[in-house]
C-alpha positions as CSV (number, residue, x, y, z in Angstrom):
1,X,0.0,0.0,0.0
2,X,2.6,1.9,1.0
3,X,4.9,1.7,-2.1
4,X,1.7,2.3,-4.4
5,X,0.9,5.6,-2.9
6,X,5.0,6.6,-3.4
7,X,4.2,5.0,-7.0
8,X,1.3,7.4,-7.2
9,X,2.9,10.3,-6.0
10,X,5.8,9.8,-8.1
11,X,3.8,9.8,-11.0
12,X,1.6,12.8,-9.7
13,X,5.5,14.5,-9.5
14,X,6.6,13.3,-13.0
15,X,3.5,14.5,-14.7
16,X,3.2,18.0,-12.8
17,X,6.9,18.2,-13.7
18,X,6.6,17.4,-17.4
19,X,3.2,19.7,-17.6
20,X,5.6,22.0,-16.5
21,X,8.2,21.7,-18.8
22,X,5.9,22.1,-21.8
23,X,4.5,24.7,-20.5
24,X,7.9,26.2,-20.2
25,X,8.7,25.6,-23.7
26,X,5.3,27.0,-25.0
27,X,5.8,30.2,-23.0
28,X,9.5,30.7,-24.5
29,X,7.9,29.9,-28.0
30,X,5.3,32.5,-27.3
31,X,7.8,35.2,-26.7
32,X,10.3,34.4,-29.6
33,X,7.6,34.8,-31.3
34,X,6.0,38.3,-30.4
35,X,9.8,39.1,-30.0
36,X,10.4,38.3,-34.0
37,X,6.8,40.0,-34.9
38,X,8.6,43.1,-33.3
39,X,11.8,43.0,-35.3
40,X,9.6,42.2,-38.2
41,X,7.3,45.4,-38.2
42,X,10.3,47.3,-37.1
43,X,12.0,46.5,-40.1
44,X,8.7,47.1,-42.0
45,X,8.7,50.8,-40.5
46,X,11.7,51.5,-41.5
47,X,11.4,50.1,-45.2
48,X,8.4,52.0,-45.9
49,X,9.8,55.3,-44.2
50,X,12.8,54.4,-47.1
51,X,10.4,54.2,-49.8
52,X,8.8,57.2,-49.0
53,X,12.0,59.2,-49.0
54,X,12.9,57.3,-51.9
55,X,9.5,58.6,-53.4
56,X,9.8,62.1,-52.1
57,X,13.6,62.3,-53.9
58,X,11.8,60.9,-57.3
59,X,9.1,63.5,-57.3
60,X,11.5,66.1,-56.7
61,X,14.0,64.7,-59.5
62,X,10.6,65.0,-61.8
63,X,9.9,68.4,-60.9
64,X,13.8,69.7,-61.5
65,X,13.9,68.5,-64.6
66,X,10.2,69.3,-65.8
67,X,11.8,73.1,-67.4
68,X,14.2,71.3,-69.5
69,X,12.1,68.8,-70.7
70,X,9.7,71.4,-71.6
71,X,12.1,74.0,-73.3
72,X,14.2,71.3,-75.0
73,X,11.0,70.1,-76.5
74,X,9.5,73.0,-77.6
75,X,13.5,73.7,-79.5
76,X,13.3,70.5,-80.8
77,X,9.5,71.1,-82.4
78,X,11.3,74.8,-83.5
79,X,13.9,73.2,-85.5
80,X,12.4,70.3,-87.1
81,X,9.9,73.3,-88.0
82,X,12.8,74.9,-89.4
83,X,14.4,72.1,-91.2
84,X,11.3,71.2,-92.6
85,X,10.8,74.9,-94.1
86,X,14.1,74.8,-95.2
87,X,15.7,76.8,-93.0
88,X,18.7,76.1,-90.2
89,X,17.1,76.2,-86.3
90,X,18.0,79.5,-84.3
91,X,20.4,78.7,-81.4
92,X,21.3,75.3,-79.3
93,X,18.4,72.7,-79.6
94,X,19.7,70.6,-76.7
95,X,20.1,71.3,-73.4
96,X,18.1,68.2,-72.2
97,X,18.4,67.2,-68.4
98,X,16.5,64.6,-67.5
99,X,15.6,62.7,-63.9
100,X,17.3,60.0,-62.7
101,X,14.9,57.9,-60.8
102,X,15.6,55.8,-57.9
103,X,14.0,52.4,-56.9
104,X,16.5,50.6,-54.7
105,X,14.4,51.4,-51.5
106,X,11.8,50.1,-53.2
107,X,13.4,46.6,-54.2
108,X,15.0,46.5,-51.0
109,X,11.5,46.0,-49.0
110,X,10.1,43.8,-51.5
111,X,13.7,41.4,-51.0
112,X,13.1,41.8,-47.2
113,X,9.5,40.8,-47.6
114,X,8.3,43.6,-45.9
115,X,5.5,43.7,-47.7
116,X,3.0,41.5,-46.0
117,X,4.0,43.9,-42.8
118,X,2.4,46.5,-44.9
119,X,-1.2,47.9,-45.7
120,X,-2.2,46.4,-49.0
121,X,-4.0,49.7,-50.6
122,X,-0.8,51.1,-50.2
123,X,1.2,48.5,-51.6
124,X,-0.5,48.4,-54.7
125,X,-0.2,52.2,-55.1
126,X,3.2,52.3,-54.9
127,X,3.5,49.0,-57.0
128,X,1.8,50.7,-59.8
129,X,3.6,53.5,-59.0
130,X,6.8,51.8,-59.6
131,X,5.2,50.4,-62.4
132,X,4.6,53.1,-64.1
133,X,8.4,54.6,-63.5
134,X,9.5,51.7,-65.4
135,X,7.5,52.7,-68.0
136,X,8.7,56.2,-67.9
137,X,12.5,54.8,-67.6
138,X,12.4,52.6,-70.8
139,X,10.8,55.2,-72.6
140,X,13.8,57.7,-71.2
141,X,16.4,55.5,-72.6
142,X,14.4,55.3,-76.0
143,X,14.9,59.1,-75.9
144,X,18.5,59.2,-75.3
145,X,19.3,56.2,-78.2
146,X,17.6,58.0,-80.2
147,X,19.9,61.6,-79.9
148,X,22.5,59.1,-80.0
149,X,21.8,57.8,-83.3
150,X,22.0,61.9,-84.8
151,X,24.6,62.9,-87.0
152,X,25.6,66.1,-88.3
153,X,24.2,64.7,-91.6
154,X,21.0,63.4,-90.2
155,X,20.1,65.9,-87.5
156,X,17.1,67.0,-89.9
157,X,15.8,63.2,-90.6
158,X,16.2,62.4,-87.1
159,X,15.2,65.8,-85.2
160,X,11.0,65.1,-85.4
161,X,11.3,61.7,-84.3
162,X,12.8,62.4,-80.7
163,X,10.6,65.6,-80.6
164,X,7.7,63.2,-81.2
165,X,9.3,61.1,-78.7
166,X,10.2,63.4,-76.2
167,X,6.3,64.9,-76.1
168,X,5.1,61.2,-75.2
169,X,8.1,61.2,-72.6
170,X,6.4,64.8,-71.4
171,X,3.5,63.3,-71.1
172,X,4.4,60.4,-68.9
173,X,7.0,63.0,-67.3
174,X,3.4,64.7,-66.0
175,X,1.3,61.3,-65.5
176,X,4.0,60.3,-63.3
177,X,4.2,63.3,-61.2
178,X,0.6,63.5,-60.8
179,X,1.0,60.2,-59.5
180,X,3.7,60.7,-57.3
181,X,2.1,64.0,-55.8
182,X,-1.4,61.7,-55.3
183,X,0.7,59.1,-53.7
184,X,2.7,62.0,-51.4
185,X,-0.3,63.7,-50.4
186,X,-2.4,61.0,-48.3
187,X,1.2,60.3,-46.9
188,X,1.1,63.9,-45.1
């Protein structure tokens, strides 16, 4: 009787101590994990606050360069005018500076997986956001091969194609910084 109330007890000790040990280890799961869920929208703080400085350094690149977009198109359209009258263009036709846009901030919280730490409306925004700067960036380049392809002898064949092309790029130049301002504004 004796020895089957010490077995009793013994088992009453190893359960209560095992109950105790998963419940140890459940507890220490329970606060790695809220620990990593705080690293994790830590990190997702300070990706977005990245892409919105990334954003606000992309709108101000499009507004700096909106002027010479502007006047370099309108002395392209001038001198093709000319050629095509006849006639030599007055003064310089280039003086083209166009915005270098940034997107590493951007690709860095999509690699980091950020993303599902942040609020989906505003994830697709600047997704399409981005997607339309890739738009805007090919079409750039297009721009630039082009003036690279002119020649002294073929600066009149070739001068109303990139005006064409640069008054599509002025119009995405001004689609994407609508877009970019829209985007800004409900950041505050």
């Amino acid at each position: 009787m004796v020895r089957r109330t010490r077995l009793r007890q013994s088992a009453a000790a190893a359960l209560l101590e095992v109950g105790s040990i998963v419940f140890a280890v459940l507890i220490a799961l329970a606060a790695d994990e809220w620990r990593e869920g705080r690293q994790l929208e830590a990190q997702a703080r300070l990706a977005r606050a990245a892409v919105v400085h990334e954003l606000r350094a992309n709108r101000d690149e499009l507004r700096s360069s909106q002027e010479s977009i502007d006047r370099t198109w309108n002395a392209l359209r001038s001198a093709a005018d000319a050629f095509a009258a006849g006639g030599e263009p007055d003064g310089p036709v280039l003086d083209l500076s166009l915005p270098d846009l940034s997107s590493g901030a951007w690709e860095g919280a999509r690699l980091v997986a950020a993303g599902g730490r942040f609020d989906l409306g505003w994830l697709v925004r600047v997704a399409q956001l981005y997607e339309n700067q890739e738009l805007y960036e090919a079409f750039r380049l297009e721009v630039l091969r082009t003036l690279g392809e002119m020649s002294a002898a073929s600066v009149a064949e070739v001068l109303p194609r990139v005006a064409g092309q640069l008054g599509l790029l002025r119009q995405l130049h001004e689609q994407l910084l609508t877009r970019y301002d829209e985007l800004l504004a409900a950041e505050g």
